[in-house]
Each structure stands twice: as C-alpha cells, then as structure tokens.
N, CA and C atoms of all chains as a GROMACS GRO file, in nm:
protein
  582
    1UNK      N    1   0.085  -0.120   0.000
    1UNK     CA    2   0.000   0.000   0.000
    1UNK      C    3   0.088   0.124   0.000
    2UNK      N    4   0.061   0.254  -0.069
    2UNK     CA    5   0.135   0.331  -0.072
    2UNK      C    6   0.058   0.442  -0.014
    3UNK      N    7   0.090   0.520   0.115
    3UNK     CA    8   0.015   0.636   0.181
    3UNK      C    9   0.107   0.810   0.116
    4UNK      N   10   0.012   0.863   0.054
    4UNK     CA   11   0.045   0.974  -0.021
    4UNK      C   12   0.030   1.075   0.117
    5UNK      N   13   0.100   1.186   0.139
    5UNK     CA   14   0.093   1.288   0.247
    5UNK      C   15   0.144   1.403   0.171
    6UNK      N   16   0.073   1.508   0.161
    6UNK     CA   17   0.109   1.666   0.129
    6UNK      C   18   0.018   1.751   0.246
    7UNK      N   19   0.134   1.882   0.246
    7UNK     CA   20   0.084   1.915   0.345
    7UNK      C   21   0.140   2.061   0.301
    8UNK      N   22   0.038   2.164   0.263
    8UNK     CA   23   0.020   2.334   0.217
    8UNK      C   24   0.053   2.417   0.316
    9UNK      N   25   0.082   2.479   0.269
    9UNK     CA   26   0.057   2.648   0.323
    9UNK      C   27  -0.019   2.763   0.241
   10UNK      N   28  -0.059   2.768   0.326
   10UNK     CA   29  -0.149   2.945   0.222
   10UNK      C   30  -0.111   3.056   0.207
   11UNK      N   31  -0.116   3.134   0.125
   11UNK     CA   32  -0.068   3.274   0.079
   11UNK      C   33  -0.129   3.340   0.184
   12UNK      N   34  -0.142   3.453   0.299
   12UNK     CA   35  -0.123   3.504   0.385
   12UNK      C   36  -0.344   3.577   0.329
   13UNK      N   37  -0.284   3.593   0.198
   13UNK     CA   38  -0.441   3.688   0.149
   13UNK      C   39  -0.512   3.558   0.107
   14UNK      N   40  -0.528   3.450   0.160
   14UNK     CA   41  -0.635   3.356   0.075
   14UNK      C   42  -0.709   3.328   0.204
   15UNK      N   43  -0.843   3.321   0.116
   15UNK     CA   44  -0.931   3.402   0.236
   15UNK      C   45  -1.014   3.229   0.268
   16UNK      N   46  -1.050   3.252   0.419
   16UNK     CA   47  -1.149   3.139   0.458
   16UNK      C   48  -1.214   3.081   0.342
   17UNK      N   49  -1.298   3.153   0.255
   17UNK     CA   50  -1.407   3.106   0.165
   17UNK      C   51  -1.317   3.013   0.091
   18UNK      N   52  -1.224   3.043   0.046
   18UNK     CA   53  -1.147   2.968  -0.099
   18UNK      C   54  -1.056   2.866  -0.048
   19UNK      N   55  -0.968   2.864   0.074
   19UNK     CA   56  -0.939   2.756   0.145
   19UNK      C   57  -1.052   2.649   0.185
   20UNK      N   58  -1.199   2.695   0.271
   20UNK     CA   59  -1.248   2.583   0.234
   20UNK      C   60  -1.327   2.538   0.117
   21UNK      N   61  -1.356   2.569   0.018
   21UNK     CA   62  -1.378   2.516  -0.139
   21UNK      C   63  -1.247   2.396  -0.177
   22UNK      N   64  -1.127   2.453  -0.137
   22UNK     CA   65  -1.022   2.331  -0.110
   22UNK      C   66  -1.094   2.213  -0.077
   23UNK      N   67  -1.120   2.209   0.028
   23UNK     CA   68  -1.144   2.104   0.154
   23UNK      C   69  -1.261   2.014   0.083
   24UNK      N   70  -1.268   2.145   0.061
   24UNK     CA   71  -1.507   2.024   0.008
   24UNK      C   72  -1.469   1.952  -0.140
   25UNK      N   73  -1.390   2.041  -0.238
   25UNK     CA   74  -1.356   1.962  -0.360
   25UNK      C   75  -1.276   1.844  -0.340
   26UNK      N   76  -1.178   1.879  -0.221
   26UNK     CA   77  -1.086   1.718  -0.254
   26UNK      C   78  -1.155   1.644  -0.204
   27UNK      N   79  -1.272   1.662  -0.044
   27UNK     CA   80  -1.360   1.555   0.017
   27UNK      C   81  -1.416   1.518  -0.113
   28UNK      N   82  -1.463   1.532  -0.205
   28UNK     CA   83  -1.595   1.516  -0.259
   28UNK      C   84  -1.509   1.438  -0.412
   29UNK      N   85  -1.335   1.380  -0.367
   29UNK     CA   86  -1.275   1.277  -0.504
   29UNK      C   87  -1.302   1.163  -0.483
   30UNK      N   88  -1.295   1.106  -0.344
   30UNK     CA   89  -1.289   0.951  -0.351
   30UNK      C   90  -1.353   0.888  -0.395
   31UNK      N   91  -1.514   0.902  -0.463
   31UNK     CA   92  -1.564   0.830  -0.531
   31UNK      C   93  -1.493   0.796  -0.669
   32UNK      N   94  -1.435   0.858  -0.706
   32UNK     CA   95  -1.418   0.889  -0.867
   32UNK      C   96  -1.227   0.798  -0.837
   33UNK      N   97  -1.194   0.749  -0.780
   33UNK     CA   98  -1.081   0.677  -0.769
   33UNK      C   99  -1.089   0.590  -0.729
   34UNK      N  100  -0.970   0.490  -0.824
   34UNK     CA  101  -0.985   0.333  -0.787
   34UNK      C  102  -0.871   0.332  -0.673
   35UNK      N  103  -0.855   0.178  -0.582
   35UNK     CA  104  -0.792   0.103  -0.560
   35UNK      C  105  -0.749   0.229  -0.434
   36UNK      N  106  -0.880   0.324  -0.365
   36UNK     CA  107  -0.832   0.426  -0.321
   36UNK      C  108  -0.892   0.307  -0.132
   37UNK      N  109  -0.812   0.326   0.003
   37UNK     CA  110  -0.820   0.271   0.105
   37UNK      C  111  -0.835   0.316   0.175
   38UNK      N  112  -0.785   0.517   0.174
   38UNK     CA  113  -0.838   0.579   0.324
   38UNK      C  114  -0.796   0.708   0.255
   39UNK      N  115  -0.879   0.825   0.240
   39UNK     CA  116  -0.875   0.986   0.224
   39UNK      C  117  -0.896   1.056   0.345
   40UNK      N  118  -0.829   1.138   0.429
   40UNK     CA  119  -0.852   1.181   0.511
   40UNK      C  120  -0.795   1.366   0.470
   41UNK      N  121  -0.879   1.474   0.464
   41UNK     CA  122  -0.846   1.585   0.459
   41UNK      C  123  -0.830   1.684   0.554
   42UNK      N  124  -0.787   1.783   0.623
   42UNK     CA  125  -0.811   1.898   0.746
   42UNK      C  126  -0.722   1.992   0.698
   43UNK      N  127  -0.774   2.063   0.798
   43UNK     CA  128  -0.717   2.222   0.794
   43UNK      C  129  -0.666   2.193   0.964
   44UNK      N  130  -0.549   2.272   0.977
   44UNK     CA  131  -0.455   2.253   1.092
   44UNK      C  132  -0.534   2.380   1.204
   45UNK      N  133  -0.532   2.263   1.362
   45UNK     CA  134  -0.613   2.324   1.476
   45UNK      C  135  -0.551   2.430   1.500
   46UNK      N  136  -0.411   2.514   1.491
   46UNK     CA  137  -0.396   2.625   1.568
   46UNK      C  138  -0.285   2.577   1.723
   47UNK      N  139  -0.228   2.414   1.681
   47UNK     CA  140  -0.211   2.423   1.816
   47UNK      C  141  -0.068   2.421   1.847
   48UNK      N  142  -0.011   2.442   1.705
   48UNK     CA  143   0.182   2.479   1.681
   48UNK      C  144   0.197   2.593   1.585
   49UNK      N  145   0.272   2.671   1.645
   49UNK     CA  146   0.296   2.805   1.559
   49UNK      C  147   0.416   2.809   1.471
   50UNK      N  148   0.375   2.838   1.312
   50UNK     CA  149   0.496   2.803   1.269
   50UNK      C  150   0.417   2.644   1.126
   51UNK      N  151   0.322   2.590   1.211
   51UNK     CA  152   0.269   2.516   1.114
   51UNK      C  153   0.221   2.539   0.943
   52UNK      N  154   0.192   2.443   0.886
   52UNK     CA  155   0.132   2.484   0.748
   52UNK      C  156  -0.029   2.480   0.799
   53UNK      N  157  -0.114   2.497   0.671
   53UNK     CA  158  -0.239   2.497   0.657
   53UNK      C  159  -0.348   2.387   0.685
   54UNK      N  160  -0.285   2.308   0.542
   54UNK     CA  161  -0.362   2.184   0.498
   54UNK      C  162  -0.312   2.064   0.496
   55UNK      N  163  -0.350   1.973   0.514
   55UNK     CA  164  -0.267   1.846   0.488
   55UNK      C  165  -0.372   1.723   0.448
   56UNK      N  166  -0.333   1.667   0.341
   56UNK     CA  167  -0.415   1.544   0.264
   56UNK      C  168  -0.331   1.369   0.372
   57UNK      N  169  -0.369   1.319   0.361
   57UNK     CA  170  -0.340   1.176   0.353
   57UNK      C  171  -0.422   1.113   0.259
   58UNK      N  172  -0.379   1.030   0.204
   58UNK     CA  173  -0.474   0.950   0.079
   58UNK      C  174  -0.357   0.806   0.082
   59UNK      N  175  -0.455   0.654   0.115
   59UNK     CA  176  -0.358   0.566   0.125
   59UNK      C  177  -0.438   0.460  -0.046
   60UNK      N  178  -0.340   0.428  -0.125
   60UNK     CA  179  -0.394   0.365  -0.224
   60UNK      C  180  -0.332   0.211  -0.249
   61UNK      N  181  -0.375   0.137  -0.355
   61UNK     CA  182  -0.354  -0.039  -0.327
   61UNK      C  183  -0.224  -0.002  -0.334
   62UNK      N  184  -0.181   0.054  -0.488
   62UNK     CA  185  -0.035   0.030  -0.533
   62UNK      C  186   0.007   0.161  -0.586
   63UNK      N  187   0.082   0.176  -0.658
   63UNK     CA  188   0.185   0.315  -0.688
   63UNK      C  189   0.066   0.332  -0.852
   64UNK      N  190   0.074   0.293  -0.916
   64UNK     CA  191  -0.047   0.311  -1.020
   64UNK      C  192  -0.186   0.371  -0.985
   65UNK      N  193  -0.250   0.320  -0.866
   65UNK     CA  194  -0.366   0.367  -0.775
   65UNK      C  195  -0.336   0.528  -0.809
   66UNK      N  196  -0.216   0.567  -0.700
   66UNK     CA  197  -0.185   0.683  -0.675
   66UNK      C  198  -0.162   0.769  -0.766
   67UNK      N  199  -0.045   0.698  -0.870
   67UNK     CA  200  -0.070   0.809  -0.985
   67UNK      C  201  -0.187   0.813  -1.065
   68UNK      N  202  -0.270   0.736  -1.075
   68UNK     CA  203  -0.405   0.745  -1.146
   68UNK      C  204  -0.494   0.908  -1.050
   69UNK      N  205  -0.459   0.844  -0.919
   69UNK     CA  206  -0.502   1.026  -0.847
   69UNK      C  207  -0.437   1.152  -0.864
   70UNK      N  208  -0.354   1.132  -0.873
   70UNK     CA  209  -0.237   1.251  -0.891
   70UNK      C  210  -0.294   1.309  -1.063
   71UNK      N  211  -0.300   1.213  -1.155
   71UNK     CA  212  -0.316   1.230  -1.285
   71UNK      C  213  -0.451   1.277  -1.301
   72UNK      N  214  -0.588   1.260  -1.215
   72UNK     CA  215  -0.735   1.266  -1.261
   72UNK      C  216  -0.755   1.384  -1.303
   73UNK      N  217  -0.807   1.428  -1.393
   73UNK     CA  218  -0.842   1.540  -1.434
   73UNK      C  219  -0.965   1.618  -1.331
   74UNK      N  220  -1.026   1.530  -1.268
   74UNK     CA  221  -1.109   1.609  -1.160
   74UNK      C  222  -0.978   1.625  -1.060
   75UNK      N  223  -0.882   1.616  -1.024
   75UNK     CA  224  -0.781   1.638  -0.886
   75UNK      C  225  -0.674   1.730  -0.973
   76UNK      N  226  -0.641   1.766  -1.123
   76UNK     CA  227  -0.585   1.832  -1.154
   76UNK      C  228  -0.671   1.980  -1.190
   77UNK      N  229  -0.764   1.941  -1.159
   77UNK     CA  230  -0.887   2.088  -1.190
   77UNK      C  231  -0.859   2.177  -1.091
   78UNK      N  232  -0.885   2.065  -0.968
   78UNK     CA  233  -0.891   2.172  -0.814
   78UNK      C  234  -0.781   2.214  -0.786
   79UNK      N  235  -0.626   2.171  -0.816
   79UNK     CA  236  -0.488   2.155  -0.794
   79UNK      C  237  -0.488   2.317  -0.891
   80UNK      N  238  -0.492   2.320  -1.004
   80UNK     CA  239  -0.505   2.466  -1.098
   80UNK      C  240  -0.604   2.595  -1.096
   81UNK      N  241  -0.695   2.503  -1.061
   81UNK     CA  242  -0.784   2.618  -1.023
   81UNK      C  243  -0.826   2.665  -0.896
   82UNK      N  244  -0.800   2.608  -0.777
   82UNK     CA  245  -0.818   2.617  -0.621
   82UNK      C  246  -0.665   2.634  -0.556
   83UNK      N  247  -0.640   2.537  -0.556
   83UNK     CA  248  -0.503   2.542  -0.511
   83UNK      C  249  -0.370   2.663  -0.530
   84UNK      N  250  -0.331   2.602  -0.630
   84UNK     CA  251  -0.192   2.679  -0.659
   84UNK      C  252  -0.220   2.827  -0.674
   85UNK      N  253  -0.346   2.890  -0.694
   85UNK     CA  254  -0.361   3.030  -0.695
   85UNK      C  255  -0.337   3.072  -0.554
   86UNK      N  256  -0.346   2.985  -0.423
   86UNK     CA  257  -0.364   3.058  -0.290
   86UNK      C  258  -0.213   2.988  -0.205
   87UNK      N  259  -0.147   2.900  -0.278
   87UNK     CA  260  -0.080   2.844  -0.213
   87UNK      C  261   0.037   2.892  -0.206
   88UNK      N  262   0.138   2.916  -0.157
   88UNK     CA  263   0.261   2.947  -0.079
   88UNK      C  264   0.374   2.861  -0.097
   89UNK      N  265   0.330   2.688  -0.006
   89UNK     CA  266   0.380   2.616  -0.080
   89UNK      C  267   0.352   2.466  -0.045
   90UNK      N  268   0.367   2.394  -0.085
   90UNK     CA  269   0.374   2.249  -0.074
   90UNK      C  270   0.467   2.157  -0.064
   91UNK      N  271   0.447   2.069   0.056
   91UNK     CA  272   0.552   1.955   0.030
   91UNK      C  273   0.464   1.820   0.048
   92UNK      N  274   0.543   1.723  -0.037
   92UNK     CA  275   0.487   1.605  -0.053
   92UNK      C  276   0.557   1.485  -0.029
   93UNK      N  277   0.493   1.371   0.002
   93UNK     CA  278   0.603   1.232   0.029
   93UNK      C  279   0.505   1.128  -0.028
   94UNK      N  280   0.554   1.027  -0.098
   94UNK     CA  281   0.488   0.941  -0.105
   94UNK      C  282   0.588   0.800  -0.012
   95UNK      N  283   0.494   0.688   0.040
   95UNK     CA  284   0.601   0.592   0.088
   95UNK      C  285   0.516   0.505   0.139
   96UNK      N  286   0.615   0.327   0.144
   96UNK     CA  287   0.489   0.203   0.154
   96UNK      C  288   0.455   0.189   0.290
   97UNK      N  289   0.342   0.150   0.323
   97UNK     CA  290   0.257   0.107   0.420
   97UNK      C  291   0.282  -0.023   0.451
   98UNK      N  292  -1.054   1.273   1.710
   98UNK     CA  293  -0.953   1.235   1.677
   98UNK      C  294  -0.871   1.340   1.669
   99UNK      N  295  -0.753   1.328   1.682
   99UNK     CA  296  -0.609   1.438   1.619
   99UNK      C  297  -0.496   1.337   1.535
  100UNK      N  298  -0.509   1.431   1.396
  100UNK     CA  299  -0.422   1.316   1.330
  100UNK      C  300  -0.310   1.441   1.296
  101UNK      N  301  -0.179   1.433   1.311
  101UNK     CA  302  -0.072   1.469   1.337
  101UNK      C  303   0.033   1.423   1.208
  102UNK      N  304   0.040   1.528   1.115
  102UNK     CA  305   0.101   1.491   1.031
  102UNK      C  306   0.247   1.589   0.994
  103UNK      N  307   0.375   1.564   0.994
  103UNK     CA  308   0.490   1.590   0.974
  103UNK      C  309   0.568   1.543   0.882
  104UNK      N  310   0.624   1.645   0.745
  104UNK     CA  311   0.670   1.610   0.656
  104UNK      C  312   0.816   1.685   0.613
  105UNK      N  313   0.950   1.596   0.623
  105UNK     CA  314   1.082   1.671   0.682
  105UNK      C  315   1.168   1.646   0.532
  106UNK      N  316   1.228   1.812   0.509
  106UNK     CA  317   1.380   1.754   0.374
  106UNK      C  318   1.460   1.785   0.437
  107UNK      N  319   1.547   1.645   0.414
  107UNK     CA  320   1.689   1.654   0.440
  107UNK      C  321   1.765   1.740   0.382
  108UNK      N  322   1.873   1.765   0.526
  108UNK     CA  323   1.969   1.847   0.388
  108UNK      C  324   2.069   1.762   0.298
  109UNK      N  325   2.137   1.763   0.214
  109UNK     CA  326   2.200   1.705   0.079
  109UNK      C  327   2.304   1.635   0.154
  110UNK      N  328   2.393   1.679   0.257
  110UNK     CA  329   2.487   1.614   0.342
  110UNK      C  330   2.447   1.503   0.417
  111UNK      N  331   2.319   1.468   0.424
  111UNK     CA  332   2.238   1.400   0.548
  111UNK      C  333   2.253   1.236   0.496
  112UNK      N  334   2.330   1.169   0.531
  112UNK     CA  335   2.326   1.043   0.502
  112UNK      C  336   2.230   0.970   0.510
  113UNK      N  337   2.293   0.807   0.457
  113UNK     CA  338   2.085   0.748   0.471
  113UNK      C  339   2.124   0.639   0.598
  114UNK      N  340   2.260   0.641   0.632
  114UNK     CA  341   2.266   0.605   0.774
  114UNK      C  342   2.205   0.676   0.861
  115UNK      N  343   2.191   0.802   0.873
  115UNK     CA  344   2.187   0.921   0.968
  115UNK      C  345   1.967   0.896   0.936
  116UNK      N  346   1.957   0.918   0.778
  116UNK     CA  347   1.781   0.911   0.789
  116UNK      C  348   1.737   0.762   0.820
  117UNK      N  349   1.808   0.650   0.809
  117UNK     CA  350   1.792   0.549   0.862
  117UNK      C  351   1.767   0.533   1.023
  118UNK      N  352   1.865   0.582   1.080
  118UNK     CA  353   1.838   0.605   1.233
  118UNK      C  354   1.687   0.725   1.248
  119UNK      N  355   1.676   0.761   1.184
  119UNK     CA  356   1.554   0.906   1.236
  119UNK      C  357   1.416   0.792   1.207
  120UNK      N  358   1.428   0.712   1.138
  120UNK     CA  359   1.298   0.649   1.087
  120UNK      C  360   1.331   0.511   1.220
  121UNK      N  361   1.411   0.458   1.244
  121UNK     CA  362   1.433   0.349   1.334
  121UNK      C  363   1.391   0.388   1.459
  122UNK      N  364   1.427   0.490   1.504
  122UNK     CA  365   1.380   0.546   1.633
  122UNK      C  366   1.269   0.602   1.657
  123UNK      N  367   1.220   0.656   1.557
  123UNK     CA  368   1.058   0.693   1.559
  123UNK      C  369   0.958   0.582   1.562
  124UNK      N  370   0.980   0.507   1.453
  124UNK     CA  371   0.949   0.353   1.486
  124UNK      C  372   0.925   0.292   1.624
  125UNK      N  373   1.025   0.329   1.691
  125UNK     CA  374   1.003   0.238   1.832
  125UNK      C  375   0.942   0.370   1.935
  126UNK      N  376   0.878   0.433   1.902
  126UNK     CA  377   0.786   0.505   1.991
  126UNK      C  378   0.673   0.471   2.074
  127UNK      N  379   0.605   0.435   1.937
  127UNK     CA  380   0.441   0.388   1.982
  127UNK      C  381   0.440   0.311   2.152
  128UNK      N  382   0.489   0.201   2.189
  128UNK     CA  383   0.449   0.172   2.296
  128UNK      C  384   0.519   0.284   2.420
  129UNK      N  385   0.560   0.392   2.385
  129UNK     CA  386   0.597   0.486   2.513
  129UNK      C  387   0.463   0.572   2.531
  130UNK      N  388   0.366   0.567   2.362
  130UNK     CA  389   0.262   0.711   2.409
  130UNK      C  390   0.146   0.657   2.431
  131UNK      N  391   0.046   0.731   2.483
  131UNK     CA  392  -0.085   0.669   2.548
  131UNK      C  393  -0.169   0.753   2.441
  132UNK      N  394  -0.242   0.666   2.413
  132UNK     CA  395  -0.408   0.719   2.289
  132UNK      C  396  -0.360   0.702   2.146
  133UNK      N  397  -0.262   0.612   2.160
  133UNK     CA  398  -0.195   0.631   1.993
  133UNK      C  399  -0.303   0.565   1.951
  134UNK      N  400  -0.341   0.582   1.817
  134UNK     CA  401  -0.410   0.493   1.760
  134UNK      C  402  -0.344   0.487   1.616
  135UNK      N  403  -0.245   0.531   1.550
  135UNK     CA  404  -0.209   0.481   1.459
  135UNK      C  405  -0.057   0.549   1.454
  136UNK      N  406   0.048   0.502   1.401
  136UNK     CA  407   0.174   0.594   1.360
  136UNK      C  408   0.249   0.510   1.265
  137UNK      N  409   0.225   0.606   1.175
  137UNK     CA  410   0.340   0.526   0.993
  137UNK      C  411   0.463   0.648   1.000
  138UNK      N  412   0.517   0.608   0.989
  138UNK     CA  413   0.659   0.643   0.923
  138UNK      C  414   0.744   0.631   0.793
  139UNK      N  415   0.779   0.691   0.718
  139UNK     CA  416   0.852   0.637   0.576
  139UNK      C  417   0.915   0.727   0.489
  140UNK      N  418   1.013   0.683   0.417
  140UNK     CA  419   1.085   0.776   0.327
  140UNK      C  420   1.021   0.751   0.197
  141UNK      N  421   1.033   0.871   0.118
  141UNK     CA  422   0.980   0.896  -0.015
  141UNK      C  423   1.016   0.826  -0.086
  142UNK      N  424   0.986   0.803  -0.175
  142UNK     CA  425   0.981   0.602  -0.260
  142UNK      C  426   1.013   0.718  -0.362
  143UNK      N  427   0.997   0.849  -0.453
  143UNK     CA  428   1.096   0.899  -0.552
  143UNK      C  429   1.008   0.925  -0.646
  144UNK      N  430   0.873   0.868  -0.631
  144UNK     CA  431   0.771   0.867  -0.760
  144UNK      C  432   0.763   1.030  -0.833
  145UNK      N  433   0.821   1.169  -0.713
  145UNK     CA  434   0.779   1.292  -0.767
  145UNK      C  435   0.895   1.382  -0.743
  146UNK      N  436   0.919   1.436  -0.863
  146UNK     CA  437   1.047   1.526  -0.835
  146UNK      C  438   1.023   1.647  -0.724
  147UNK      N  439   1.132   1.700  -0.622
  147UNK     CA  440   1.095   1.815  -0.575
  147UNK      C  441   0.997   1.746  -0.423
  148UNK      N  442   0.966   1.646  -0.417
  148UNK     CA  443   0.894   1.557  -0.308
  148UNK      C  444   1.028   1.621  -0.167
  149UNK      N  445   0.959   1.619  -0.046
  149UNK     CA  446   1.015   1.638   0.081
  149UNK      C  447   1.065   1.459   0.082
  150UNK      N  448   1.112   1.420   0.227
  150UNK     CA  449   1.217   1.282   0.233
  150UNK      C  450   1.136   1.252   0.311
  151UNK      N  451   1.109   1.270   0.403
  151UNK     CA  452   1.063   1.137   0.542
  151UNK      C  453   0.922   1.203   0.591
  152UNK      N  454   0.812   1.152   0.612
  152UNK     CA  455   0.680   1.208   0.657
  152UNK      C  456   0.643   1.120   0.771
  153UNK      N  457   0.560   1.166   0.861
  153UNK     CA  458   0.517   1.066   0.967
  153UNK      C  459   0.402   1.152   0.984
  154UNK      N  460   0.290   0.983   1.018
  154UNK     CA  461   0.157   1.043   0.987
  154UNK      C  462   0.132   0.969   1.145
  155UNK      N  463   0.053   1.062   1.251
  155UNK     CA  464  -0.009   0.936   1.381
  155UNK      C  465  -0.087   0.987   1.440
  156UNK      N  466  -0.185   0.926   1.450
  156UNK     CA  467  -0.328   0.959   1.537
  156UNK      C  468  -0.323   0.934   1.705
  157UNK      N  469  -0.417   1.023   1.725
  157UNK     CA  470  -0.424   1.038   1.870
  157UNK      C  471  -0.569   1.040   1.903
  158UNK      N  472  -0.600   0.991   1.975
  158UNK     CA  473  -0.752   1.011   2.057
  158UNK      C  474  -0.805   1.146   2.125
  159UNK      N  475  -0.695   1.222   2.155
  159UNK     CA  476  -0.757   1.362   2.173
  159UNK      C  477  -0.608   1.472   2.132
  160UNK      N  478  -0.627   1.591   2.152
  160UNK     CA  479  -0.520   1.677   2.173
  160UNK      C  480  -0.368   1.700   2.285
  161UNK      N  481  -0.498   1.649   2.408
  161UNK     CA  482  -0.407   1.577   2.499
  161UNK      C  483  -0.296   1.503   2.529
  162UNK      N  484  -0.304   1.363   2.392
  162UNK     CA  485  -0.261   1.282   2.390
  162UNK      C  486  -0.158   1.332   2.250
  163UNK      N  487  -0.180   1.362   2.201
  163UNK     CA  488  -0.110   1.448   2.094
  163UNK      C  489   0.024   1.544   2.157
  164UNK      N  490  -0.008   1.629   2.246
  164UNK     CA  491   0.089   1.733   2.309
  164UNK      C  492   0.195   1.606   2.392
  165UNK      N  493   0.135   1.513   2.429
  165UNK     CA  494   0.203   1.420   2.514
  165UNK      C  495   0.294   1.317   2.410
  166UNK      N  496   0.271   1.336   2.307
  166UNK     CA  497   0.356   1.246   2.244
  166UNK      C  498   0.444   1.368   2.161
  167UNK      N  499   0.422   1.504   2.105
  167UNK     CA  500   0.513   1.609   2.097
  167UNK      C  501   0.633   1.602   2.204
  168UNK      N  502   0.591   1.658   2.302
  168UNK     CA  503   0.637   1.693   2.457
  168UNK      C  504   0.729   1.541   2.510
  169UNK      N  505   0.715   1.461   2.483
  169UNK     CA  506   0.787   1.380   2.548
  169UNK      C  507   0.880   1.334   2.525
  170UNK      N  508   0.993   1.325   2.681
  170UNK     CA  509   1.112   1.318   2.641
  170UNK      C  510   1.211   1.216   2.532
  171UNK      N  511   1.143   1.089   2.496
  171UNK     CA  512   1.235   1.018   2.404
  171UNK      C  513   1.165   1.116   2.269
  172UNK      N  514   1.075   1.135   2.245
  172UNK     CA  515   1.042   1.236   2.138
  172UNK      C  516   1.144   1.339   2.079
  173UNK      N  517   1.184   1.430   2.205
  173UNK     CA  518   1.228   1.549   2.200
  173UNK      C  519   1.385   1.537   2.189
  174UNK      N  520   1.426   1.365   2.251
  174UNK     CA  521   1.597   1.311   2.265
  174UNK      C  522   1.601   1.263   2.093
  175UNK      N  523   1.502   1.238   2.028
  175UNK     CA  524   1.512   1.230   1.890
  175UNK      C  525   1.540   1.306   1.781
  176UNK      N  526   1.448   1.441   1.832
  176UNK     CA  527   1.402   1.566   1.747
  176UNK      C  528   1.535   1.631   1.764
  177UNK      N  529   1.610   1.651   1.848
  177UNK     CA  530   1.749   1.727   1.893
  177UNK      C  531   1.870   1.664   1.851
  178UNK      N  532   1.844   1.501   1.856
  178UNK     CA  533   1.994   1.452   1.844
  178UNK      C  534   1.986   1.407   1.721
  179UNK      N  535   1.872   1.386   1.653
  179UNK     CA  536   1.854   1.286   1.568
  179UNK      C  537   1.824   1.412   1.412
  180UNK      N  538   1.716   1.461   1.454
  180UNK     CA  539   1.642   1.557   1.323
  180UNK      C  540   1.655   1.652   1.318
  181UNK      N  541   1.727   1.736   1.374
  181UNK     CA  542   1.720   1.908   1.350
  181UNK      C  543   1.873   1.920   1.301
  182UNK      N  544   1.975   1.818   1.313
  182UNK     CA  545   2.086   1.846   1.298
  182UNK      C  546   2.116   1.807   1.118
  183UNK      N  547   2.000   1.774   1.060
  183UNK     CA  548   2.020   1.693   0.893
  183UNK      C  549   1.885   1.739   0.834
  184UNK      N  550   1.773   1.864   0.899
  184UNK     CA  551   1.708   1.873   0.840
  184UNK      C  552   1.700   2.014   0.810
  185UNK      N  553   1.655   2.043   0.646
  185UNK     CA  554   1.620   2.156   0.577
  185UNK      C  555   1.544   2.219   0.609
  186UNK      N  556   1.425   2.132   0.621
  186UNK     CA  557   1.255   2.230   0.633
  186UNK      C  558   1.200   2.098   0.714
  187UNK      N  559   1.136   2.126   0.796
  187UNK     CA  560   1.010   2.064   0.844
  187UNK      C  561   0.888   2.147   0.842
  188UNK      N  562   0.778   2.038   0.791
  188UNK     CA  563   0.650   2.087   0.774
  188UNK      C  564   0.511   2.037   0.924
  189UNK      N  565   0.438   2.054   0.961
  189UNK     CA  566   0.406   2.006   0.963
  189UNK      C  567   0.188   2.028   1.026
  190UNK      N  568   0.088   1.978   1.043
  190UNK     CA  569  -0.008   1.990   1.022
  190UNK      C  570  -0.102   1.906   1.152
  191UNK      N  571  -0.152   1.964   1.228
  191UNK     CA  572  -0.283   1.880   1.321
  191UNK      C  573  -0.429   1.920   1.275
  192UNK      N  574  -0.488   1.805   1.262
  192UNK     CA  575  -0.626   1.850   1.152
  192UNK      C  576  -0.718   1.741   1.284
  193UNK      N  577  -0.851   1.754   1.250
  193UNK     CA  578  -0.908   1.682   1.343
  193UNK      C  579  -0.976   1.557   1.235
  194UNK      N  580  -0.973   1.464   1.302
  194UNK     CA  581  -1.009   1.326   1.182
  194UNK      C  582  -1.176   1.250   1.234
   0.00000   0.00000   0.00000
C-alpha cells in the first residue's frame, strides 16, 4: 500500500471562503478513484505556531492507484484552479505502508 | 480524533545512515505514548520530483494525547539529536479526523 501525504501552506491573502472550497472539492474525489483505502483531509487546529495549513493523507492499493489520483483530471482541476492560486507552498512524500 | 502529520527535507549532506536512524527510532515510539491509535513512518519512494524525504503520519484520541507524544522526552531526545541536525525544512499539520 502506498500512503500519499502533502501538506500546504497558504498565501497570507487567501481568504477562509477559498481555502475551504479546497477542503469540500478534494472531500468530494474519492468516489471517482480506484484502488483508493483511506482519504482523510483537514485544515490545521492552531495548536503549533509556525505550522502549514492543509494536509491530505490518501492511502492507495499500489503506486499506479496513486498516480491514477495525482493524474485525474477532476484532482488536476482543483490543484489549478483552487489550489496553486492561494498556495505558498507544498511539500509532498509518497512511501509504503 | 487528532491526526498529526509531519513532513521533513533533508539536507543534501544527510546520510541514509543518519535518515535510517531518524525512521528506526521513531518507529520504536508507539508503545511509550498513550491514545496512539495509529503511527506510519517512511521515506519517499521517488515517484515525484521536488517531493520532501521522510513524513510521519499518527493519530491520537484527543489533543491531549497528541501534546504528550510532541512533549515527550524520548520524542524530543530524537528531534534534537537525531532531526534538527540533517534537516532543511520541516513541515508540519494537526487537523481533526
């Protein structure tokens, strides 16, 4: 199993409304992906200063699973059109379970 | 729930003896913290250029139990001797699950 983890930061001016449109578009992929085992999305409690924003977990069967998500044209919509306009920056890991 | 997610780049000098030990010792945590309910650990398998190196993803049953596994001392004998001395950037994110 391969567990995907990215985890954002926001541009300082991206406002509540458009951070969560984030949240509800990526909740609202897992139907539309195969071989997908656990999506879990949030926005960070406030309780380390210094933290990022957002952070995905998404655990899939195999490394194909994952890039089939990475590749979907519904997860490259929200990534171009939600995302990267408010984002700051991103880091990502992929690694086996 | 509190799911606790941390995603670290090495710096270029940082051996994979040296990230070998940071992932071995995190590893043997779990039975020191109370409310764990889950903790993965792993280095980036390479699938994405520009990807961060080592992420650790672990759930907690409350916030409580969360600060207690931050805060505690084999934690913190890790974070000092082990990860701040080979790392670039750490990221990292508490979202509620």
């Amino acid at each position: 199993m391969i567990r995907h983890v990215a985890v954002i930061t926001w541009l300082p001016e991206a406002t509540a409304e458009a951070r969560q449109q984030v949240r509800d578009e990526l909740a609202a992929l897992p139907p539309l992906l195969a071989g997908l085992r656990g999506y879990t999305v949030g926005a960070d409690i406030g309780e380390n200063e210094g933290n990022a924003d957002l952070a995905i977990v998404a655990d899939f069967d195999d490394v194909d699973c994952y890039r089939a998500y990475r590749d979907h044209p519904a997860h490259q919509d929200i990534v171009k059109r939600l995302i990267r306009p408010i984002a700051a920056q991103r880091r990502a890991v992929q690694f086996e379970l």
